[in-house]
N, C-alpha and C positions, 0 to 999 in steps of 0.2 A: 618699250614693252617687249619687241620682240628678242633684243639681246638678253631682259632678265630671263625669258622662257629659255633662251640657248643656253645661258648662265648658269641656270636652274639645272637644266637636263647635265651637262656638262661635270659639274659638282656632281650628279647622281649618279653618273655614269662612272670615275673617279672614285667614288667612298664604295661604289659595290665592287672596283677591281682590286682596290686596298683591303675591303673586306673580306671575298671570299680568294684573295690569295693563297700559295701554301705557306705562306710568313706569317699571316694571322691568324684568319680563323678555317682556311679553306680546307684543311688537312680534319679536323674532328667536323665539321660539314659536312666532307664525303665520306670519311668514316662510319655517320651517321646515317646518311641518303643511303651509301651502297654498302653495307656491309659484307666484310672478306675479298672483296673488291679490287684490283691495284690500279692507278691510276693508266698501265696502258692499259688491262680490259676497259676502264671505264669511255679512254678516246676511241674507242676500237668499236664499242657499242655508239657511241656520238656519230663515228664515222659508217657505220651501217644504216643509222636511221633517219639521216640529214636530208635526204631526197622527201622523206615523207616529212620529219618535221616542214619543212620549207613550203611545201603544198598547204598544207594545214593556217601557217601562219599566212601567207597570201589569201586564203581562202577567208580567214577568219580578218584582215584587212578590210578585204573588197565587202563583207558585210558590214563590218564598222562604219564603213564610207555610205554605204546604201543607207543603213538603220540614219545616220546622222542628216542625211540628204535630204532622205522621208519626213525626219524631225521639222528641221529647218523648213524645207519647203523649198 
């Protein structure tokens, strides 16, 4: 059971970096998200905001785990 979860995730992880490639779809993706945009402003803004996203997503973890804990018991 747990290899098909790894399996699982593994394939998803895979069809989204095939997906939002510049070879497939990734180029009218960001076209679309950032309009007038080039791709260095867009890593330039990734690279300014990465201290906050990263707090956020930790922050928004450690509730997950709590809310889940609380559920369970």
């Amino acid at each position: 059971m747990v290899w098909g979860a790894v399996a699982g995730m593994a394939a998803a992880q895979l069809i989204g970096a095939v997906w939002y490639s510049r070879m497939f779809l990734g180029g009218p993706w960001m076209r679309a998200t950032f309009p007038g945009k080039s791709w260095q402003q867009i890593a330039d803004m990734q690279r300014d905001s990465f201290h906050v996203e990263f707090v956020i997503c930790i922050l928004s973890q450690v509730a997950l785990v709590m809310a889940i804990h609380y559920v369970i018991g």
